[in-house]
C-alpha positions in Angstrom: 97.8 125.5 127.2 94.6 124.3 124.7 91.3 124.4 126.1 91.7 127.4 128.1 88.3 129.6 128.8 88.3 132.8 129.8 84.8 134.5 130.8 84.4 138.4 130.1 81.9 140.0 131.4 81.7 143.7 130.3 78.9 145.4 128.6 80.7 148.4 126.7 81.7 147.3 123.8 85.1 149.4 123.2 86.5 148.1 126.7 85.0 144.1 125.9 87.7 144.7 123.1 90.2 145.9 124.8 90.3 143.3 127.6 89.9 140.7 125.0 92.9 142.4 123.4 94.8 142.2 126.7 94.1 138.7 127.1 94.7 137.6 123.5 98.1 139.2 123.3 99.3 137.4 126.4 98.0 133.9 125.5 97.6 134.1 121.9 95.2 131.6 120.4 95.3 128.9 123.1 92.5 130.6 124.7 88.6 130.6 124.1 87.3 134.2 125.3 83.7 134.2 126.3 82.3 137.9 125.8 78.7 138.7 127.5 77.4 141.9 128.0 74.5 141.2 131.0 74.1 139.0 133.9 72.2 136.5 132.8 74.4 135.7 129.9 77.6 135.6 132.1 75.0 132.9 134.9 75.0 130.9 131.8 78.7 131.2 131.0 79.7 130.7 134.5 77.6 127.4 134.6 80.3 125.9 132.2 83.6 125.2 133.1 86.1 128.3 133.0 89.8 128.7 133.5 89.2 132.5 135.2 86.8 135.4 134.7 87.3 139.3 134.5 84.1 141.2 135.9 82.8 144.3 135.8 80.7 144.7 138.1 78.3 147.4 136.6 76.4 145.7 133.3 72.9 144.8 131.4 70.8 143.3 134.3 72.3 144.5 137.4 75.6 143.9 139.6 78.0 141.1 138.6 78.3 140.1 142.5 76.0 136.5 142.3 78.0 135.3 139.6 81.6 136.3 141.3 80.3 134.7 144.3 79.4 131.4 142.2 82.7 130.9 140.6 84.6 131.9 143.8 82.5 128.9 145.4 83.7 126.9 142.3 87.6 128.1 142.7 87.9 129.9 139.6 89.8 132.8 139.8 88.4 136.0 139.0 89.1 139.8 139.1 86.9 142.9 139.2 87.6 145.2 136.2 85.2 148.1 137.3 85.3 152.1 137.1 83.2 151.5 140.0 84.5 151.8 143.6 86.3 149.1 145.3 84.0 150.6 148.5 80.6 149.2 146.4 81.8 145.6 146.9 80.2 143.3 149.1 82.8 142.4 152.3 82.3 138.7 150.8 84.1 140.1 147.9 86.6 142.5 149.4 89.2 139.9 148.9 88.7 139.1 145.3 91.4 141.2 143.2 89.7 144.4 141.6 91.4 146.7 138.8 90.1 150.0 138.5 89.1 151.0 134.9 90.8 152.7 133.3 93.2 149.3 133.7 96.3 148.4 132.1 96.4 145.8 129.3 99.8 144.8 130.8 98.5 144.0 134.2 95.3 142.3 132.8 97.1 140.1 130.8 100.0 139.2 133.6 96.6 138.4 136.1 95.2 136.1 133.2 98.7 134.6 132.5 99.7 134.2 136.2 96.5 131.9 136.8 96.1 130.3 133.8 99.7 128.6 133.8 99.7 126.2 135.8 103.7 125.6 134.7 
């Protein structure tokens, strides 16, 4: 499982920590957890390869939207991890998995598990 990369995109800093908490406890140190707060800092991240993203959709710059719809386009899979509504997402988006805040660690990390093993 080495060389796994996992973007988050989240710009409170309390829930970056608990997502990356999530994640860590289900895949331990195998994985390399990107943490950007805006949406020009998660453009960049996106650019490089990436195992799966969690979005929220609300951060520093604007809506997260462009950049799900890039790494949809690229196949990575991706979740919406948003206090926003599920009504605010484009129809393009509808289908992409979206987990209302406040979310469970345990279904975080079962979504990150689930697409990273490839077992």
């Amino acid at each position: 499982m080495s060389g796994i990369r996992i973007l988050i995109v989240e710009d409170d800093p309390f829930i970056a920590m608990d997502i990356e908490s999530a994640v860590s406890e289900e895949l331990g140190d195998d994985a390399e957890l990107i943490v950007v707060e805006s949406v020009s800092q998660a453009r960049r991240a996106a650019d490089q390869p990436l195992d799966c993203a969690l979005l929220d959709i609300d951060v520093v710059g604007g809506k997260t939207f462009g950049v799900a719809a890039s790494l949809r386009a690229k196949g990575t899979p991706l979740v919406f991890v948003s206090g926003s509504a599920p009504s605010e997402v484009p129809p393009e988006l509808r289908d992409v998995r979206f987990v209302r805040k406040p979310f469970s660690a345990d279904e975080l990390g079962r979504f990150v598990s689930k697409v990273v093993n490839k077992d």
